[in-house]
Each structure stands twice: as C-alpha cells, then as structure tokens.
Steps between C-alpha positions, in 0.01 A plus 500: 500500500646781270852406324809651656639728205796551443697810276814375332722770379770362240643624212615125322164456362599153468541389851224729554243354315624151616475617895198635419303201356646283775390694772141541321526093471579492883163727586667847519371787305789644361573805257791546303667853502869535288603822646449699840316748385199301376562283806438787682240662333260144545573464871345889539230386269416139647511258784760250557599288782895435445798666266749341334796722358753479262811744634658574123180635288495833278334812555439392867763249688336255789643698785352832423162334412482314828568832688167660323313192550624485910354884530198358381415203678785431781360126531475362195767199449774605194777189363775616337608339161878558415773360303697696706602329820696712702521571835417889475211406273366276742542756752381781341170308423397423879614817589194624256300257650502195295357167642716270319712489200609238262790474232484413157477226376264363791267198455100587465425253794745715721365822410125366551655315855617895585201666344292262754686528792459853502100467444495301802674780691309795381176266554399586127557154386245318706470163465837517254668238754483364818620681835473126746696198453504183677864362529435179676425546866553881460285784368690812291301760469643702215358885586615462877832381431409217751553168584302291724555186674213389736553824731802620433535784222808586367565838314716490218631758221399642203764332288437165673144486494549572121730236441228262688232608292678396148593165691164437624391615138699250320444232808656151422647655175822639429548901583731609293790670621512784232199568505484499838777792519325703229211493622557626885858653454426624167903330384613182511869582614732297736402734764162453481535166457693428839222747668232253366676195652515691832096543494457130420701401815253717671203332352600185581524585866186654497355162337666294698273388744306260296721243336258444183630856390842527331623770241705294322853641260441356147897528362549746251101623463364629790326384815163276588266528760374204576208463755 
C-alpha cells in the first residue's frame, strides 16, 4: 500500500523538522514547507493526501493558503496549527473548510490521534485503525455510529461515538480527561468538561445492559472503560 503523505506548512523550522521526522517515523510521507507560498507551489506540483497548516507564516498566512488549496481539491483533509486560540480563529478556519484544528503547544500523539481519525473518515487511511469494537456483550461499530446488542441497534452521535472510540481505544486503561477534551472538543474548558460528563452518563446507559461493562471515574485523571 502507498504511504499517506502528508504537506506540513510551518515557518518554526524547529518544530517543523521535529513534526516532520515523527510523522516520517510513524509511516507518513511528509514534506516540510516554511512559508505558504512554497507550500503552495508543491501541492500544484505533487500529490498529497492530508494538509497541515500553520495560521501565522510570512509571505503566505494558513488561511489564505487553505482557500487556494480548497479551489483545488474541495476533499482533501486540512488541520490547522495555531498558537492562536481564539474563538474567531477557530471559526474562521471551518468556515474555510478546515477538518480539524489544534493549538500550540499540542502533544505529537494527539496530533497523530487527529491526523488518524480523519484518515479513517476520508477512507484514505485504510487499515490506520479499527472501525468494530467488541465491548463485552455488545458490538460498536465505529463508521455507523452504532451499537448493537443481540437485535437491538441503537444510534448514537457523532460526539458520543467519538468519545467511545478513545475509551474502547484505551480499554481497561485510563482515558485521560484532557486529552479527552482536546482531542474531540478541541479545549479543555469547564464547559466542555461538564458536556463530556453528560456523554458519559449516556454511555453508560447505552452499556448498561450487560453488567461486565462499566466506565468507571478515575478521581482527578479521567475515566476507564472496563469490559
């Protein structure tokens, strides 16, 4: 199977080169642009299968570079890289069409957890993760947003069957809570935080039919799922 590449436009050479060689060491072809006109000037002149942006770069800023890149290929999955973490930045970058966006500083494993997730959902990632998990008596499948129980089916959200997927991802370990936030509402504030609780009342009841299940509160770190 051909690697996924990957064009990185950032203008800190340093944390460029770094994301760079740990994407490479994670399987991703990846090529290192420092402004947005040389960004854009390789996607015209070669294939990639994912962007990743810095906003705040000279010559050419991220915003302007993802709106040339959009009128070129309307498909192809762009992440945002910011220091900036405002709510107008955040807005103005899904308004261009951005699949996700993360905040500096960010850890590499949740930028490669985002940069995956979104594989899976373009379907250019194959075989980057599992899409079916077995959660005791039930059966989640990932793509469908489904879980089954014998023969009943129950729908659930985006936002929950995201949350389920990290839990079932770190199964009978310790999710943390932050990262947790981060990762699905892109901010770890108190208000995303009490939103989060709400979703893991609703995954319990959805679980609840089979006693050997239990998401489990671990004080002051996260939450367990235990199955």
């Amino acid at each position: 199977m051909d690697k996924i590449r990957i064009l990185l436009a950032e203008d800190d050479e340093n944390l460029g080169m770094l994301l760079k060689e740990y994407l490479r060491a994670k399987g991703f072809e990846t090529e290192l642009f420092t402004d947005g006109d040389h960004a854009y000037k390789g996607f015209i002149s070669d294939h990639f299968d994912l962007c990743l942006l810095d906003i705040m770069m000279p010559v050419k800023d991220g915003f302007t570079l993802a709106r040339e890149i959009r009128q070129l290929n309307s498909d192809i999955p762009i992440i945002f890289l910011t220091a900036k973490s405002m709510k107008e930045d955040v807005f103005e970058g899904f308004r261009i069409g951005a699949d996700d966006y993360i905040t500096k500083p960010f850890s590499m494993e949740e930028l490669l957890f985002r940069i995956e997730a979104i594989l899976r959902r373009t379907k250019s990632g194959q075989g980057a993760s599992q899409d079916q998990f077995k959660i005791g008596k039930y059966l989640f499948d990932a793509n469908k947003q489904e879980l089954i129980f014998g023969n009943q089916v129950q729908k659930i959200t985006t936002k929950e069957s995201e949350l389920l997927r990290l839990l079932c991802n770190n199964k009978n370990k310790i999710l943390e809570r932050n990262f947790a936030l981060r990762t699905i509402w892109m901010d770890d504030n108190y208000f995303n935080a009490r939103s989060m609780d709400v979703y893991i009342t609703k995954l319990r009841k959805y679980l609840k039919e089979d006693p050997s299940v239990e998401i489990i509160n671990i004080h002051g770190k996260g939450y367990k799922l235990i199955c």
